[in-house]
Structures are given as C-alpha cells and as structure tokens.
N, C-alpha and C positions, 0 to 999 in steps of 0.2 A: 504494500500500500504506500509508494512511493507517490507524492504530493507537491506540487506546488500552489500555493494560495495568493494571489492575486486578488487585487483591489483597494483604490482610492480610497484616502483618509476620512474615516467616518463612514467607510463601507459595513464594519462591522467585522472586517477579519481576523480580530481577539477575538470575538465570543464567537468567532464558528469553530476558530482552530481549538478554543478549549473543549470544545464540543468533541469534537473529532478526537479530540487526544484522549477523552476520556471512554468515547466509546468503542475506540478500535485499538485503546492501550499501545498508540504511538507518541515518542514527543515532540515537540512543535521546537521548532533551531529555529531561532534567528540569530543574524550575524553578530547583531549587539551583546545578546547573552552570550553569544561563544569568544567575542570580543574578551568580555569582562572575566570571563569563564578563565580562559585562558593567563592570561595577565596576574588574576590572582593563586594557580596555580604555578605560576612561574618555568612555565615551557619555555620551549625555545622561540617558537614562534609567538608567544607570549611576549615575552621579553624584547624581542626584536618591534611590535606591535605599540608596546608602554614606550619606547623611544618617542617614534613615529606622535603617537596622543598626547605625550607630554610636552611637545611643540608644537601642538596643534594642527600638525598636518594630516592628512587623511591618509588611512591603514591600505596601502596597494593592493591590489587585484588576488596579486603571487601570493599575501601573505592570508587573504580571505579567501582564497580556493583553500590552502594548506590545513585552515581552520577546518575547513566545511570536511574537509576530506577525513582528517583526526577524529572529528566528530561523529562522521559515518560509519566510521569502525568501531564506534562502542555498544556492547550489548545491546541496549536497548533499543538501539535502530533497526535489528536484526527481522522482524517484525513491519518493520515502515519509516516513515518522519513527514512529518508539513513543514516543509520549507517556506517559511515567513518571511519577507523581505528581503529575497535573493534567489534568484539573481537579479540585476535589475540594469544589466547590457545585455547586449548579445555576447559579448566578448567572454563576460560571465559564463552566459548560457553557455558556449561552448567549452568554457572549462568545466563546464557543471557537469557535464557530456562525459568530457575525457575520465573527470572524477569517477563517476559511478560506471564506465567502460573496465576501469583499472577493479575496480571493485565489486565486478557482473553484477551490475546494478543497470537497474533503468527505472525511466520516471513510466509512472502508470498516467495522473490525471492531472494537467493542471487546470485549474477551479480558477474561472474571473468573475468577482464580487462586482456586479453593476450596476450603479447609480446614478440617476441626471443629477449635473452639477447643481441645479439648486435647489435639490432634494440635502444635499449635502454639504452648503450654505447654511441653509436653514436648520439642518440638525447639529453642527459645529458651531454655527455664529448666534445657535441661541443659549448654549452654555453658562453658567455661572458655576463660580469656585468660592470659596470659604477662602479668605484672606487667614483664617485664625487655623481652622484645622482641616482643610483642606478638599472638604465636603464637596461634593459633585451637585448641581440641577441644572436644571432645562426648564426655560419661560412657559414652553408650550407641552413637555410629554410629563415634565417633574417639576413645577413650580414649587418655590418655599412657600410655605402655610404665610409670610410677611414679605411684601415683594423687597427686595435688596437684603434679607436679613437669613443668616443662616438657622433652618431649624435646632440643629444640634448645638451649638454653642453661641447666637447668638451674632455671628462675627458678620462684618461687611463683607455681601457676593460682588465679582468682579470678572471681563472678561479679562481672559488671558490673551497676549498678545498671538498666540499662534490660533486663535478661536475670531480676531477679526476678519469681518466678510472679505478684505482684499487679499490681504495675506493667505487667505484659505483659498479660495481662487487661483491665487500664483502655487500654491503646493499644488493644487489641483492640475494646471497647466505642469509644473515640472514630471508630476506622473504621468500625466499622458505623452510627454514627449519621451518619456525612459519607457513605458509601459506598450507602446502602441508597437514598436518592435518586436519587441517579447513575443506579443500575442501572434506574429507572421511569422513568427518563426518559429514559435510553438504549433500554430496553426497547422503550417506544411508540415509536421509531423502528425497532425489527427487527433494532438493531448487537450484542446481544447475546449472546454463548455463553459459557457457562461451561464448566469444566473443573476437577474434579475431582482438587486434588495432595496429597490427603492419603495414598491406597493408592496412586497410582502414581510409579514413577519417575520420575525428571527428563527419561530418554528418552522414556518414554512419554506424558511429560507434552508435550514438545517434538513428540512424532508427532500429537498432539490437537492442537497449536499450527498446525501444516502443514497437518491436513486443513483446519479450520475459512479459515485465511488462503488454501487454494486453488493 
C-alpha cells in the first residue's frame, strides 16, 4: 500500500493521512518529521542536514532522497507508507522512482485532494487562534461562544499571518505550479485519482479514499 497524498493547503491531507495510517497500520513520512527525525538522532545525513538549517539554507535534493530512502527500510514500512509532502518536482519524482526501484518497491496510488480555490480561502482565511493558548476556530464551521474571545481561556482570537486571504492564495498559486507537474507525470503512469473535498465531507471524503486504495 505504497501512497502518495497530494493536495492544496487546507485540502484536508492531515486528517485523511491519519485516517489511513490508522486503518491500514501504515505510517505517514513527511520530509519534515524525517528532517527533524534524523538531526536528533545524529546520522550522518543528519548531521550533514543541521549544517545546511542552521544557516538557513535549504536541505538538497541528494540529502532528502537519502532520508526518504533510510526511512523506507525501516520495519514499519514493510507493510506500506503515505508519503506526505514529497515529492514535490519531478526531479524528486524520479528519484523517488530510482529509490523504491533499489528497494523492489513501487508506488501503488497516488490520491489528489481537490478543492476550488475559494473553497479554501474561505476555510483558511476564516480561522482564528488563541493569542494565550493556542486554541483553534472558524467564524463560520466553529465560532467562539464571544466573537474575538477564546472559549477556553478567555484570550484574544487572531488571524495568523499564513491564514490571510492573499498570502493563502500565493501558497495556493506556489502548489499549483510544483503540483500541476507531478500530476502529468504521475498521470502517464495511470497512479492517479482525484477526489473531490470541497462539497464532501471528510467521511465521505475518506469512503472515496477506501474505494480508490481497494
């Protein structure tokens, strides 16, 4: 049950992949957690990584295949994995290729989470955050019981900078221009189905998830 999970911020790709991890007892890698994974274990590629982030430069290609690869060969993959937020070239992709080639591995399905951009406007840019502890709502699905006021402690709600409408829009535009590749080149191999989570629920989003994985 080799996976990759695709889809625009505010698609909903957390709660599907929890989903999935939990009922088909694979785990979900993303590059971040094997980033950090790695770094606090003190690999090699770890170490060579904590350079690289502690000057704020961004972690290379060679050094995020070598992760992805390390990471495929531990037990619990043996089973599957949902690949979370990568690859996200082509160039990627085809090391992604070479990886799981080395590993008689192949990808079974990858899953694109699909939503009009201002389906995903409006559920990012209506957010509010807990200044004090950190509490999550929504104007329109989860409003606080006092408009601007946190139920739990009381604290002023705020948006956060990566939750305003323009800013999410230009994320929106940087996915589609890393993303829209992926999907032709996933494509011409046949791994692709999309799925629709703008009108449906998250259940039904997750029953689309089960037909397609089989």
């Amino acid at each position: 049950m080799e996976i990759i999970l695709l889809g625009p911020p505010g698609a909903g790709k957390g709660t599907q992949a929890k989903r999935i991890k939990a009922e088909y007892d694979i785990p979900q890698i993303s590059t971040g957690d094997m980033l950090r994974a790695a770094v606090r274990a003190g690999t090699e590629l770890g170490k060579m990584a904590k350079k690289i982030m502690d000057t704020g430069g961004l972690v290379s290609d060679d050094i995020v295949i070598g992760l992805v690869e390390e990471r495929l060969k531990e037990q619990d993959c043996e089973k599957g994995f949902i690949l979370d937020g990568f690859p996200r070239t082509i160039a990627q992709a085809e090391a992604l290729d070479g990886v799981l080639g080395k590993l008689d591995r192949k990808l079974r399905h990858v899953v694109s989470l699909e939503v009009d951009q201002d389906v995903i406007v409006e559920r990012l840019g209506g957010r509010r955050t807990c200044k004090s502890c950190g509490a999550m709502y929504h104007v329109k699905y989860e409003p606080p019981k006092v408009e601007g006021k946190c139920d739990k402690c009381g604290g002023e709600l705020y948006i956060r900078d990566d939750d305003n409408p323009e800013t999410i829009r230009n994320r929106l535009a940087q996915y589609g221009e890393q993303t829209a590749p992926l999907l032709n080149y996933y494509g011409e191999k046949g791994l692709v189905r999309g799925i629709d989570c703008g009108t449906k629920s998250p259940d039904e989003v997750y029953s689309g998830i089960k037909e397609i994985l089989g």
